[in-house]
VOGU-3710 file (C-alpha; in Angstrom, 3 decimals, decimal comma):
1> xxxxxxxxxx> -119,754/-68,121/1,514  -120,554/-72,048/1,993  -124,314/-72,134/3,339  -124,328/-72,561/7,403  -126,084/-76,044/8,355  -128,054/-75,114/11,003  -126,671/-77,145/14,779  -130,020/-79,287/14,973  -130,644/-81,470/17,896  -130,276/-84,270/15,760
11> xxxxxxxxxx> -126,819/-83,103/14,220  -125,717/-82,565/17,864  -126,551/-85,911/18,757  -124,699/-87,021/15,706  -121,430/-85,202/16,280  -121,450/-86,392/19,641  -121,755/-89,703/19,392  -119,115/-89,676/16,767  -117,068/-87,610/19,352  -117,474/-90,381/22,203
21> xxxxxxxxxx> -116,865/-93,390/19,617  -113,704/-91,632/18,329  -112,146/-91,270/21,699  -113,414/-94,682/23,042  -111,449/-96,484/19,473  -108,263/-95,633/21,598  -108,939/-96,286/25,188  -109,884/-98,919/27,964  -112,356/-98,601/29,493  -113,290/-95,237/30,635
31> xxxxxxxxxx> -115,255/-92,691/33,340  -118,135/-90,415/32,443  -115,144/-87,619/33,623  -112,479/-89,193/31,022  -115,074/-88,942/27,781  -115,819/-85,487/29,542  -112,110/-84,660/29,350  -111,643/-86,142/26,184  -114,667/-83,973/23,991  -115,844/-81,249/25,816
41> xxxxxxxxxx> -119,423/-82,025/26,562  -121,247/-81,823/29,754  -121,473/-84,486/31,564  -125,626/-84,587/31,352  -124,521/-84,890/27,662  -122,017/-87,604/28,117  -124,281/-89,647/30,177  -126,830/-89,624/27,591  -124,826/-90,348/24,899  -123,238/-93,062/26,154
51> xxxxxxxxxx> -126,674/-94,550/27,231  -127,868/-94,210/23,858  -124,918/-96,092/22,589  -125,286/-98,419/24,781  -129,018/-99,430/23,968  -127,370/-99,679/20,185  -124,718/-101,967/20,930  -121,917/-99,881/20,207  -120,642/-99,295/23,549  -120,505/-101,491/26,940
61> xxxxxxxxxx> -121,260/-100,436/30,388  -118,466/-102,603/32,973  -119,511/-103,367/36,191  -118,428/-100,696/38,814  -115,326/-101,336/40,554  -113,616/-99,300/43,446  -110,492/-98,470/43,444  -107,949/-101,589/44,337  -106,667/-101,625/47,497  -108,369/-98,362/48,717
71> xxxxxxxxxx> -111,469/-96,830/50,338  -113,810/-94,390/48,318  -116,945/-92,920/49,499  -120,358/-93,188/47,654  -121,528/-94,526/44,206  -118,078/-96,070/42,276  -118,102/-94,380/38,987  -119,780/-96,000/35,972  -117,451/-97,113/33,282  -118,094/-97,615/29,592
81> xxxxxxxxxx> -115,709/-99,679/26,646  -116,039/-99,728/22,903  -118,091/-102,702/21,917  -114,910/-103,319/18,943  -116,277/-106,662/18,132  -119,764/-104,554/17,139  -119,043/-104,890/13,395  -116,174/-104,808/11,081  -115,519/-102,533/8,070  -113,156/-103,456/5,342
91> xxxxxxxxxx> -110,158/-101,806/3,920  -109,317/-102,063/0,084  -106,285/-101,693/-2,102  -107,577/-102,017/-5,984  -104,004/-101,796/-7,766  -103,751/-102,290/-11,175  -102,412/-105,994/-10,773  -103,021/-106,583/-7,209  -105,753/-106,133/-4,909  -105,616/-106,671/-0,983
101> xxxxxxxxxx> -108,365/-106,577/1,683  -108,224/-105,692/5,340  -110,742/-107,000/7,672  -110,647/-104,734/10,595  -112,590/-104,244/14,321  -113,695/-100,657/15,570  -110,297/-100,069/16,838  -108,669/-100,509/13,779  -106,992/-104,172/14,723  -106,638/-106,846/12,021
111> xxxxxxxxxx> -108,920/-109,703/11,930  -108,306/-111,138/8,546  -106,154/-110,164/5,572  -106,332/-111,510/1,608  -104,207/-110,267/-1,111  -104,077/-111,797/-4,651  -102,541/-110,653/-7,943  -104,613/-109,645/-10,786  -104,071/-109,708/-14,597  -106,016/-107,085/-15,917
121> xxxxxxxxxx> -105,723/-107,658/-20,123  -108,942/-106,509/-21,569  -111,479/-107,962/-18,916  -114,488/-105,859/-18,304  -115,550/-104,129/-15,021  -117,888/-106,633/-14,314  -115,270/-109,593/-14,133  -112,653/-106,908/-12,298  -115,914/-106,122/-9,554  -116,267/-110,183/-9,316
131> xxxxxxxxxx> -112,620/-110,650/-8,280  -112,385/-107,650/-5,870  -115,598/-109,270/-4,371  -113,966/-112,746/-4,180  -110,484/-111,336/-2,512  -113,111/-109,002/0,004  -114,809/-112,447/0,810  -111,813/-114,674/1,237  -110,789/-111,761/3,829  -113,572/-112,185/5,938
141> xxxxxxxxxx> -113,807/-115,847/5,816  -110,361/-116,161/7,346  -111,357/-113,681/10,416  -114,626/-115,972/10,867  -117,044/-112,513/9,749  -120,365/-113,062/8,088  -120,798/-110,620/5,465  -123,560/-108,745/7,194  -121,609/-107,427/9,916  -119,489/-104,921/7,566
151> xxxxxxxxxx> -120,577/-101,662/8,239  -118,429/-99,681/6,367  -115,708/-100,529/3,324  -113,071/-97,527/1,573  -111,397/-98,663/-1,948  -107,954/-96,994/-2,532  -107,318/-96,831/-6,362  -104,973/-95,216/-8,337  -106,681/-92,496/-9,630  -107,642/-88,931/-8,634
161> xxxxxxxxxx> -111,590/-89,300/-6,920  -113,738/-86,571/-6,218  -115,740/-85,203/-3,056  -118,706/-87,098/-3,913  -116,119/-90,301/-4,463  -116,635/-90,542/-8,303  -113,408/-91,301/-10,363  -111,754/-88,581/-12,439  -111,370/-90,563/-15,378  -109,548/-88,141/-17,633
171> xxxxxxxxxx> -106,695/-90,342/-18,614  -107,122/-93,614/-19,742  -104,760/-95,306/-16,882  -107,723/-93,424/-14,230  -110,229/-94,481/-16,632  -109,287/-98,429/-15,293  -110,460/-97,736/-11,829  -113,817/-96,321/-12,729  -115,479/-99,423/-12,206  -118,892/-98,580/-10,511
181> xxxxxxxxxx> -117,443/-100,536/-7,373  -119,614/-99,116/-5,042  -123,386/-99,391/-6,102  -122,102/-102,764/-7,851  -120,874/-103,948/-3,908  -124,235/-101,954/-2,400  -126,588/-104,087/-4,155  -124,510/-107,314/-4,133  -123,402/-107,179/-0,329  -125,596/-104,198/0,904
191> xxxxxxxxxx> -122,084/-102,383/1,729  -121,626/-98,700/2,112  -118,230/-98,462/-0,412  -115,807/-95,065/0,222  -114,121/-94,726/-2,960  -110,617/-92,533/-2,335  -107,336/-92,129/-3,925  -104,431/-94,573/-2,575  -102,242/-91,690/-2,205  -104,697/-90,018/-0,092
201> xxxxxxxxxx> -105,443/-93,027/2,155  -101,468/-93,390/2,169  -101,532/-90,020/3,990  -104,328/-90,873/6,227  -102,819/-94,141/7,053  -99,243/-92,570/8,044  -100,390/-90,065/9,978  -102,619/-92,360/12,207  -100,188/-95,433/12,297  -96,790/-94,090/11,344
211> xxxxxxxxxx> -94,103/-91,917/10,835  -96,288/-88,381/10,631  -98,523/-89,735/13,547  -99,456/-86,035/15,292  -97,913/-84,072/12,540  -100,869/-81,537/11,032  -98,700/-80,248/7,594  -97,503/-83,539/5,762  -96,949/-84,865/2,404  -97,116/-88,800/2,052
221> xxxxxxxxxx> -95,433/-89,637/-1,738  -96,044/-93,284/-2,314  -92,509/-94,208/-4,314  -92,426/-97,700/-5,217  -93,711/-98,122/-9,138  -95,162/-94,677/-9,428  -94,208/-91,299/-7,681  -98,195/-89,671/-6,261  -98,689/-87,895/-3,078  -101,187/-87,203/-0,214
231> xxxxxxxxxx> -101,483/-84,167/1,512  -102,421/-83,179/4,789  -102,421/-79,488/5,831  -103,625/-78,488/8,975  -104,919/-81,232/10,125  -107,331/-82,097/7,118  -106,696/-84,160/3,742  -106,182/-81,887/0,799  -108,441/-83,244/-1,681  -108,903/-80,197/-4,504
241> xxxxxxxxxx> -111,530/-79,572/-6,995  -111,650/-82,222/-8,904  -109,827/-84,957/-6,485  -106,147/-84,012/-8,137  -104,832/-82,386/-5,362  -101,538/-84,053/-5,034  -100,589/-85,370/-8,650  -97,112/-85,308/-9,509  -97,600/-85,365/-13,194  -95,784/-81,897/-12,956
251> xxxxxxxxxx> -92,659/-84,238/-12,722  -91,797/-84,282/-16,628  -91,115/-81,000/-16,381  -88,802/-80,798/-13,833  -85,416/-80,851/-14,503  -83,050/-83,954/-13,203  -86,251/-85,881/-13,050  -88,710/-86,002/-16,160  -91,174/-88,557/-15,082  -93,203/-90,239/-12,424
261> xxxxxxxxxx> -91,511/-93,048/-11,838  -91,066/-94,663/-8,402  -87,830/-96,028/-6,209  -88,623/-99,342/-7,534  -88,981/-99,030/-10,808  -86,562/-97,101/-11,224  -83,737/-99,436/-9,375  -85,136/-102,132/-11,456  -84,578/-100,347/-14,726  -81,200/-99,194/-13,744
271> xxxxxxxxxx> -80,235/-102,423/-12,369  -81,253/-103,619/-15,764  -79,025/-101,251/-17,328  -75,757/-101,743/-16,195  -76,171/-105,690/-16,471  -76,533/-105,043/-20,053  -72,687/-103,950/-20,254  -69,738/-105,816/-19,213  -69,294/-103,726/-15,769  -68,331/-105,913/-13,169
281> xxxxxxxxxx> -71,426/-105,852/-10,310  -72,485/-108,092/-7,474  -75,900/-108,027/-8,922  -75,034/-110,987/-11,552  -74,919/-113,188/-8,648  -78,309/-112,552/-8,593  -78,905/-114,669/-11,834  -79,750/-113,624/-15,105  -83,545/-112,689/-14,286  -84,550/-109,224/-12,771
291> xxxxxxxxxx> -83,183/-107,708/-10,634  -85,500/-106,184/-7,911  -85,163/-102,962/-5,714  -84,583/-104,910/-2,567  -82,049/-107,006/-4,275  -79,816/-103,642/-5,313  -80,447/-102,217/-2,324  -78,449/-105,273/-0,576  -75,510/-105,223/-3,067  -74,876/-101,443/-2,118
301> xxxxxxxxxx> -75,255/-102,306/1,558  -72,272/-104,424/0,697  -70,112/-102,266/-0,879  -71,067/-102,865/-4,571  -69,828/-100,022/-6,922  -72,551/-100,030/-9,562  -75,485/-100,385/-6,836  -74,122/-97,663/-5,027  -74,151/-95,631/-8,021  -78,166/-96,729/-8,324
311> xxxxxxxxxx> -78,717/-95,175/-4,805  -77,079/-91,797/-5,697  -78,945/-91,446/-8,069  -82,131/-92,339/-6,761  -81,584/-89,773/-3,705  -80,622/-87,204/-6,027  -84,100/-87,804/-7,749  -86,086/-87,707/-4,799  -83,942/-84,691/-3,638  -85,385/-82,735/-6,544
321> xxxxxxxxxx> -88,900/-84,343/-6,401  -89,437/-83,569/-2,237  -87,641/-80,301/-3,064  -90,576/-79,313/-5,446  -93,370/-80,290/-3,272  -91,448/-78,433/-0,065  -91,254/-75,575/-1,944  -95,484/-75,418/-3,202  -96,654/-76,970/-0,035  -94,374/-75,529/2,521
331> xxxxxxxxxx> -95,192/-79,408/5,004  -93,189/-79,645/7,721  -92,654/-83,479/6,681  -92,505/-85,466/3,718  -92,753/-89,060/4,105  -92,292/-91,802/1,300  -94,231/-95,065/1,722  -94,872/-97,844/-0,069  -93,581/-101,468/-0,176  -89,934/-100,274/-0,728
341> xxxxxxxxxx> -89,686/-97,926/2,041  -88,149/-100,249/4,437  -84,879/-100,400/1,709  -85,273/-96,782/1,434  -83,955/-95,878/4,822  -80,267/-95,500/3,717  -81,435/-92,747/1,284  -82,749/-90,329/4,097  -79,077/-88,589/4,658  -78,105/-88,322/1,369
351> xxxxxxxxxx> -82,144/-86,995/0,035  -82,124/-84,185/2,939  -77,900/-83,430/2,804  -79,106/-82,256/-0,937  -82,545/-80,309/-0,633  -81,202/-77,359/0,123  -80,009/-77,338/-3,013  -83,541/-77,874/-4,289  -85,484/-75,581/-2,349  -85,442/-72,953/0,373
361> xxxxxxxxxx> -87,964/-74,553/2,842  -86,182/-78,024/3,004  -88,971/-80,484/5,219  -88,200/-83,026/7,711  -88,092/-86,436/5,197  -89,018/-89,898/6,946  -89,698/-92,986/5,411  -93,156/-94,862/6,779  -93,043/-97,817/8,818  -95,980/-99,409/7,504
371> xxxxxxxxxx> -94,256/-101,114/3,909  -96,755/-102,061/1,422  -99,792/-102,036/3,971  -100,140/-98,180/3,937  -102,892/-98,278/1,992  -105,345/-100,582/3,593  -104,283/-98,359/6,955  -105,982/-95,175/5,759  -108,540/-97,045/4,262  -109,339/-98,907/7,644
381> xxxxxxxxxx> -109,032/-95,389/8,854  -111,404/-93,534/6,326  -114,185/-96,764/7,053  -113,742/-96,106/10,679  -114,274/-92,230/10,848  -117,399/-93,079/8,863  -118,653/-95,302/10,878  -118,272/-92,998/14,028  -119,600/-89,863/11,873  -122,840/-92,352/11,196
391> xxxxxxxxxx> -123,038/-94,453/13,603  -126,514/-93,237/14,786  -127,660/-94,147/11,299  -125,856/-97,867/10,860  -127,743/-100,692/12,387  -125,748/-103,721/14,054  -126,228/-106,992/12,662  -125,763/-108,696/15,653  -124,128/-107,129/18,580  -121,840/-108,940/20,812
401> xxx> -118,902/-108,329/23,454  -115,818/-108,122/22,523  -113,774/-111,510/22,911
//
């Protein structure tokens, strides 16, 4: 059995102020009886807490106000608002040839956004650190944030990670992401740097922002370029022992599939395909470049033959691929994200009409409303429940009201 850490006063303390920060991220301003309400402490314990977060600068105390338009006897009750303008923490997705950062307030808003492509080629991690740094600067300097008011950052890469956030670099694709990002952006910036796998943060992000918001047993597959999942189960991200929990390199061996490629490759590729014979298709009009997901996705909206032919079989691959992880993980959703899932809609009916066919627990399957900024969600997300979990640790640079 996993040692028992003893419930210190400290750790209390801890857990409760992470408790009162976590409910205040999604509220107004609130009572002494609503935090009460919202995390079971006492209220001797709720007043404290939120004094002490107070005196830190993480919380606000409004001025009392009665009730509009009514009478109430004695002392108006005190009411307390997160301080979301306190710091920021950052959100990072390190793709192979792209990497975006997310500048985001404690309540998970967007302040400032910068996304630029990246050749890789044969540069070293020191050059690939210096450009992540540059795309994390140009983020804040477009929300107005001085560097020092970052509390928290979490990197999404491509590659399994660990519980104590070191790559698994036992492939030479993971072996690209194992930069030494974090003490690299500790001793440059002085940032605390959560290093997790996209497809996990993918998960995290859906579930707080999108279509498996409130759902405890998901799978998130991110299915644009390359097929890799998330998984949620009970509540909690599945992580496994080594940070693999969730690969879908299992793929070449299943039958009608063969391979991890996503949506968008795979349209593209087809696409490519059936240009190279005489067939007539609406996607010549598109000119004698390639053609991209979105592009055959559009032809088959109207009708065209060979792009409809694309989207059969691209359900019928996904059919098999969500009817493998239904069957090992049993979720009672499966949601595919990534930049293509907007296009992806149309291939809900046919995916589910042909599960059952692919396994005898067929999930609900959705497609996540957040496009190609899934990512940087969970990543915002996993920044913010650190921040919460240690905010009696962080210091604020410079605390100030929210504007």
């Amino acid at each position: 059995m996993p040692e028992m850490v003893p419930a210190t006063p400290q750790l209390l303390r801890r857990v409760s102020a992470g408790a009162v920060l976590e409910f205040m991220r999604s509220a107004a301003a609130v009572t002494v009886t609503d935090v009460m309400a919202a995390t079971g402490l006492t209220r001797a314990t709720t007043i404290a807490v939120c004094e002490d977060l107070v005196r830190r600068g993480w919380i606000l105390e409004r001025e009392n106000q009665r009730e509009f338009g009514g009478y109430q006897k004695g002392r108006p009750a005190r009411r307390f608002e997160l301080n979301d303008r306190a710091g920021v923490v950052l959100g990072m997705d390190i793709g192979y040839s792209k990497v975006t950062v997310v500048v985001s307030d404690l309540r998970g808003n967007t302040l400032g956004r910068s996304s630029r492509p990246f050749q890789a080629g044969d540069v070293n991690s020191r050059q690939r650190i210096g450009f992540i740094d540059a795309v994390a600067m140009a983020a804040l300097r477009s929300a107005g944030i001085e560097p020092g008011q970052v509390l928290a950052a979490c990197a999404g890469v491509a590659a399994p990670v660990d519980r104590h956030g070191e790559v698994v670099a036992t492939q030479e694709f993971w072996g690209l992401f194992d930069l030494g990002l974090r003490p690299a952006l500790k001793e440059a910036r002085g940032w605390t740097v959560l290093l997790e796998n996209d497809a996990n943060l993918a998960a995290l992000g859906d579930r707080w922002q999108g279509a498996a918001a409130g759902v405890d047993d998901v799978v998130v597959i991110l299915a644009s370029e390359r097929l890799g999942s998330g998984i949620v189960e009970g509540g909690r991200l599945v992580h496994g022992t080594r940070g693999s929990a969730g690969e879908l390199a299992y793929l070449n061996l299943v039958e009608g599939v063969g391979d991890t490629y996503g949506i968008a490759h795979l349209a593209r590729t087809w696409a490519a395909e059936a240009l190279a014979t005489d067939v007539a298709t609406a996607l010549r009009a598109f000119g004698p470049g390639r053609v991209e997901a979105e592009q055959v996705f559009a032809a088959a909206a109207r009708g065209d033959v060979v792009a409809l032919a694309i989207l059969d079989r691209l359900a019928d691959r996904m059919a098999r691929v969500i009817g493998t992880v239904a069957t090992m993980l049993n979720p009672e959703l499966v949601v595919m994200g990534g930049g293509v899932a907007h296009s992806a809609t149309v291939l809900l009916a046919p995916i589910s009409e042909r599960l059952q066919n692919f396994t005898a627990t067929p999930a609900r399957v959705a497609v996540s409303p957040l496009g190609d900024s899934i990512v940087t969600v969970g990543a915002v997300r996993c920044a913010l429940d650190y921040v919460e979990k240690n905010s009696l640790d962080l210091e604020l640079a410079a605390p100030a009201a929210p504007a």
